[in-house]
BAFIDO-229356 format. One line per 8 residues: number of its first residue (from 1); for each residue x, y, z of N, C-alpha, C. Coordinates in steps of 0.02 Angstrom, whole numbers, plus 50000, padded with zeros to 5 digits. Atoms other than C-alpha are relative to their C-alpha. Example, Ala and Ser with C-alpha at 12.3 -4.5 7.8 and 13.67 -1.06 7.14 Angstrom:
% residues 2
1) 50045/49941/50000/50615/49775/50390/50045/50060/50000 | 49958/49941/49997/50684/49947/50357/49961/50055/50037
//
This chain:
% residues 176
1) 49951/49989/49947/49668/50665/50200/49966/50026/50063 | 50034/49963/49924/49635/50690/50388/50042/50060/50026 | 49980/49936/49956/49653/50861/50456/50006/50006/50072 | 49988/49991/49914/49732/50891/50632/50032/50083/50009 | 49968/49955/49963/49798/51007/50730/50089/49998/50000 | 49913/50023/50019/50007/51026/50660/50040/50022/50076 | 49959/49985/49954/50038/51094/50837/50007/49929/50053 | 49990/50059/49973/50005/50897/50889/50084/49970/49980
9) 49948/50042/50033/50163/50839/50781/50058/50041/50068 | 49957/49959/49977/50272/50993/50876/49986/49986/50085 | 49988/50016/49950/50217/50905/51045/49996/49923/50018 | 49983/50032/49999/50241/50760/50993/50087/49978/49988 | 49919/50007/50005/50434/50774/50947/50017/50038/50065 | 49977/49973/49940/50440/50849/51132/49989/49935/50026 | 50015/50072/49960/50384/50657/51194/49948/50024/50041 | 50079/49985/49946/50202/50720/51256/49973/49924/49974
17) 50029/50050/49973/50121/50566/51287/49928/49986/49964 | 50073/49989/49996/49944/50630/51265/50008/50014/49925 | 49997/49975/50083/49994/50714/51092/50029/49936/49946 | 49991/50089/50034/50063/50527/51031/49920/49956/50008 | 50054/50027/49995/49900/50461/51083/49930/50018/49941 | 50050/49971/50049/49788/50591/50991/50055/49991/49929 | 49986/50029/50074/49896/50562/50828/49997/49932/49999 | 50001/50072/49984/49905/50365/50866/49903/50000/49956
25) 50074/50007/50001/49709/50381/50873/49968/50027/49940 | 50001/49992/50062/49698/50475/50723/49996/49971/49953 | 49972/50033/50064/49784/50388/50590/49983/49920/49989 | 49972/50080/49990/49806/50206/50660/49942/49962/49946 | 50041/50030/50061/49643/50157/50532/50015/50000/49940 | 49965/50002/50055/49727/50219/50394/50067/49971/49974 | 49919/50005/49979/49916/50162/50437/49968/49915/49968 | 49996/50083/50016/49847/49990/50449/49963/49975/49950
33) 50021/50007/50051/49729/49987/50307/50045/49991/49949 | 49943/50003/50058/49896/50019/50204/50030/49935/50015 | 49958/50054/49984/49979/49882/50293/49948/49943/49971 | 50023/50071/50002/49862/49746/50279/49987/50007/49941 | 50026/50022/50066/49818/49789/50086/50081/49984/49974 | 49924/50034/50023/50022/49736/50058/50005/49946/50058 | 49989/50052/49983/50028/49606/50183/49937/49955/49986 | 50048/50059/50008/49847/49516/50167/50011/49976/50062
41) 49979/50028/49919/49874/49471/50370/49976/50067/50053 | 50039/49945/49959/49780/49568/50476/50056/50007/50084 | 49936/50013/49951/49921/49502/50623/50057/50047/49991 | 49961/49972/50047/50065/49561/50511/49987/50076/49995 | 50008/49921/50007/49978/49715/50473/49977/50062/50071 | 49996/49984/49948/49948/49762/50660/50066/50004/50005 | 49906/49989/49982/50139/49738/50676/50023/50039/49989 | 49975/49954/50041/50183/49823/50538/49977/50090/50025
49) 50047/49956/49960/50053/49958/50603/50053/50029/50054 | 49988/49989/49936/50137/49966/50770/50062/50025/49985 | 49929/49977/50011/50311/49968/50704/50015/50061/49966 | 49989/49925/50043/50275/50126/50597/49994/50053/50031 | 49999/49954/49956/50221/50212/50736/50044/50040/50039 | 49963/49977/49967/50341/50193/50835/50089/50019/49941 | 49949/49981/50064/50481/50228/50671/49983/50092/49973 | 50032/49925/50014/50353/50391/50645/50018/50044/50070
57) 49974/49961/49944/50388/50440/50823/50069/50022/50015 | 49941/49987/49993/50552/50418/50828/50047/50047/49937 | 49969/49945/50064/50597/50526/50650/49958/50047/49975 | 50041/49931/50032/50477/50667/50655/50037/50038/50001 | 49946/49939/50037/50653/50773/50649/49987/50004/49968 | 49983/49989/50072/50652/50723/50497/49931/50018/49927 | 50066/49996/50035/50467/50757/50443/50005/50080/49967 | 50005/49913/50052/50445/50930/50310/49932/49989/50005
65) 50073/49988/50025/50284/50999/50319/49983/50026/49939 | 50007/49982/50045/50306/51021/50143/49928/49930/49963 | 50054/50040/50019/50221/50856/50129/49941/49990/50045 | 50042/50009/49969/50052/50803/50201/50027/49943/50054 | 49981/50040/49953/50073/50717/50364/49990/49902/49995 | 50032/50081/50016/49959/50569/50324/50027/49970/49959 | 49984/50053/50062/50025/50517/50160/50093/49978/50019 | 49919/50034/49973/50235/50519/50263/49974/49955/50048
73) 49991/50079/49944/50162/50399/50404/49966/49958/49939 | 50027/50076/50029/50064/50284/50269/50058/49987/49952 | 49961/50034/50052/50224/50263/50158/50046/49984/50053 | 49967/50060/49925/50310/50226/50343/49980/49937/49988 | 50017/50063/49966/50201/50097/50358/49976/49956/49933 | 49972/50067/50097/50207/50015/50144/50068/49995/50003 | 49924/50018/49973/50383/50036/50188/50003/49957/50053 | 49960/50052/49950/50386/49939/50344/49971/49944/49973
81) 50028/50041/50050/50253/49815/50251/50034/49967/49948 | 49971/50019/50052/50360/49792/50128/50059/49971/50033 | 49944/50051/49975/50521/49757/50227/49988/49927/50043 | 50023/50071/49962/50416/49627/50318/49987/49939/49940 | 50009/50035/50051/50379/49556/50144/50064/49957/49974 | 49921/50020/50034/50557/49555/50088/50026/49950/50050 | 49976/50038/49954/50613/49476/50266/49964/49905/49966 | 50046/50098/50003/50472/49303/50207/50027/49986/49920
89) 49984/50024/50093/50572/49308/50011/49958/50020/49978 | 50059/50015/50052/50449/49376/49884/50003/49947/49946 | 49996/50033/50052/50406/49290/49757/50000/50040/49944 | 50008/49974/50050/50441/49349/49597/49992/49978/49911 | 50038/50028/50067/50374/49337/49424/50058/49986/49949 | 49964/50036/50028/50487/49258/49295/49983/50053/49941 | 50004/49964/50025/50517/49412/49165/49988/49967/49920 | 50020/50025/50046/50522/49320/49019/49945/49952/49975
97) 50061/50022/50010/50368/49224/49044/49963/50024/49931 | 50052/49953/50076/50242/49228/48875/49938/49998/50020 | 50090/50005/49999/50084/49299/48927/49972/50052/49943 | 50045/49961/50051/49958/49363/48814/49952/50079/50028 | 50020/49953/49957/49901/49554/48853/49967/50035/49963 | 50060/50016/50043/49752/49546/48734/49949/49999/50064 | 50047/49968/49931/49620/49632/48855/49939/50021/49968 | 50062/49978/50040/49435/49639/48798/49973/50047/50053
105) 50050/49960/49959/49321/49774/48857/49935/49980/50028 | 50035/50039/49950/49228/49743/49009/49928/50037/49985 | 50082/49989/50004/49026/49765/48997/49995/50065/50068 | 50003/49944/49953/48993/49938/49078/49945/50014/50020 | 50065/49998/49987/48851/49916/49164/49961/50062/50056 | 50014/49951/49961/48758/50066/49264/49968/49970/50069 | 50029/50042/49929/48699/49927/49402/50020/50003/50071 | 49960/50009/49946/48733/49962/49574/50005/49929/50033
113) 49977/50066/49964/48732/49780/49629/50051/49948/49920 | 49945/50017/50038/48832/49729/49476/50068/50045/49997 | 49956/49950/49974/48947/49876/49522/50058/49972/50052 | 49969/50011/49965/48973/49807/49669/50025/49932/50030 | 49983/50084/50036/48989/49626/49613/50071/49989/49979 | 49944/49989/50038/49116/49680/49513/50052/50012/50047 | 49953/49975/49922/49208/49760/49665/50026/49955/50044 | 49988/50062/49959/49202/49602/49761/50018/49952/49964
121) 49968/50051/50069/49269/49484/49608/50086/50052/50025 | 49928/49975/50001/49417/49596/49608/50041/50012/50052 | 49984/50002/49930/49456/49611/49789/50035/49936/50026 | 49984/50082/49978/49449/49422/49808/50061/49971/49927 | 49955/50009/50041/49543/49407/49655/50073/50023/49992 | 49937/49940/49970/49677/49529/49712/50025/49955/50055 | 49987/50037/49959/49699/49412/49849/50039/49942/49984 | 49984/50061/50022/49740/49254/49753/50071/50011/49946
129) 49929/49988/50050/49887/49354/49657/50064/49983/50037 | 49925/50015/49943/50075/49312/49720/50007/50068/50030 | 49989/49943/49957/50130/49429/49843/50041/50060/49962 | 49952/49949/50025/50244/49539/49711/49933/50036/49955 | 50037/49968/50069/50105/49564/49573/49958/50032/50067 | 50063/49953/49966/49967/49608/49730/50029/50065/50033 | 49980/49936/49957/50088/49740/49814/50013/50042/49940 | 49996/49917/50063/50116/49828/49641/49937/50027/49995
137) 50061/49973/50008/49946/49817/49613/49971/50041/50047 | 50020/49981/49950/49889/49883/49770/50035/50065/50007 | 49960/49936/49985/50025/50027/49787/49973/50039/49925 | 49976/49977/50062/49992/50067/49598/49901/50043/50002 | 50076/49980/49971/49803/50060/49611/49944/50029/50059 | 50037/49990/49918/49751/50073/49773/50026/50066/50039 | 49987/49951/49965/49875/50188/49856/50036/50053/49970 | 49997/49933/50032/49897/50310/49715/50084/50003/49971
145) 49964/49987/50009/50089/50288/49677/50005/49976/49930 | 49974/49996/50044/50177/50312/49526/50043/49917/49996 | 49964/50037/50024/50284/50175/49422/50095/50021/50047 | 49943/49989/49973/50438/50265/49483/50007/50006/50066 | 50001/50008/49949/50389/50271/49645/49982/49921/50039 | 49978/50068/49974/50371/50094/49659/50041/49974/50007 | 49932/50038/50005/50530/50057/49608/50046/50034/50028 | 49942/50009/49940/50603/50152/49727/49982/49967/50065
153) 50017/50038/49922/50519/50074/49884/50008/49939/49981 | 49992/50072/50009/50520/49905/49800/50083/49989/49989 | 49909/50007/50010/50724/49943/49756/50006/49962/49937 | 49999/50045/50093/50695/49863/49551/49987/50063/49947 | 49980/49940/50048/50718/49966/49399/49914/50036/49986 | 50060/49995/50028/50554/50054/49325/49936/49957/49947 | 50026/50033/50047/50549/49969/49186/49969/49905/50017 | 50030/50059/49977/50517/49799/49281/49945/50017/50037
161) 50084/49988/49997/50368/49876/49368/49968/50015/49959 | 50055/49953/50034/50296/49936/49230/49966/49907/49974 | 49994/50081/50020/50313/49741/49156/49965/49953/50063 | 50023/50041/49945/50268/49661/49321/49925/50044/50029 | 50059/49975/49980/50114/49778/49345/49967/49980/49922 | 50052/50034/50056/50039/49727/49150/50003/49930/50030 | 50011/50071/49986/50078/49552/49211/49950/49985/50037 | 50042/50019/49936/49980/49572/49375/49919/50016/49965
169) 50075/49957/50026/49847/49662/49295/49962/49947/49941 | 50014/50056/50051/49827/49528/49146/50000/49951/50035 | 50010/50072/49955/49831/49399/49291/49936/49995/50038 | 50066/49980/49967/49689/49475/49381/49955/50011/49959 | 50067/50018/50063/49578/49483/49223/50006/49932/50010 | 50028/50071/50017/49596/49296/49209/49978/50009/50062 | 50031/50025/49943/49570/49269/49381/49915/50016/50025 | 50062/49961/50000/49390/49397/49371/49966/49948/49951
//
């Protein structure tokens, strides 16, 4: 987490200019890093980016410094990511599908260039998933949330993320 100065937020809900700028300048690498690992659109995730900003500017009433600042603007901006998702239809996985979730153990090698082989197989493979299995994966893996906290930003029960994250996850082994 990035550390600032909390008397920036308290002149930024006054509409200082300069104090929107230095938080803008702050975060905006991280904001959009979240965005573009749920959209895959670097366009999109500038948007999304932009639109969280200005959604973060406009409801820091409503911000508690009970939570960390950084982690309420980056679920702004998987939240706006996500409503940009929902606006193009996701696609979604067909629950009763029969896949097999028979998972062998991967060769644990101490290699840093097979390390990071491995890293780049799964990246690009993460890519080639439908847009529902890569945003679980990505929120689940990547940006640290819970099962139940997917399914409230995604708006689907628990128990279908938990089902649609083995799916993704058994989809992305084949694909590795």
């Amino acid at each position: 987490m990035i550390s600032f100065d909390s008397n920036i937020i308290e002149q930024c809900k006054m509409g200082q200019h300069k104090a929107q700028m230095q938080l803008y300048s702050t975060f905006y690498k991280r904001v959009y890093n979240a965005c573009y690992r749920v959209l895959y659109d670097s366009l999109e995730a500038e948007d999304a980016m932009q639109e969280s900003f200005l959604k973060a500017f406009s409801s820091l009433g409503d911000y508690k410094e009970s939570v960390p600042f950084e982690a309420w603007l980056v679920r702004i901006g998987i939240n706006t990511s996500i409503d940009k998702l929902r606006k193009k239809s996701l696609e979604t996985v067909n629950l009763y599908e029969n896949i097999n979730y028979d998972v062998e153990d991967s060769d644990e090698s101490d290699e840093w260039e097979q390390i990071l082989d491995k890293v780049e197989q799964v990246k690009a493979a993460i890519t080639r998933l439908p847009e529902t299995s890569r945003l679980i994966i990505n929120l689940y893996l990547i940006e640290g949330y819970d099962h139940e906290e997917i399914s409230e930003i995604l708006n689907i029960a628990p128990g279908t993320v938990r089902i649609q994250y083995m799916r993704a996850k058994q989809k992305l082994l084949e694909l590795i």
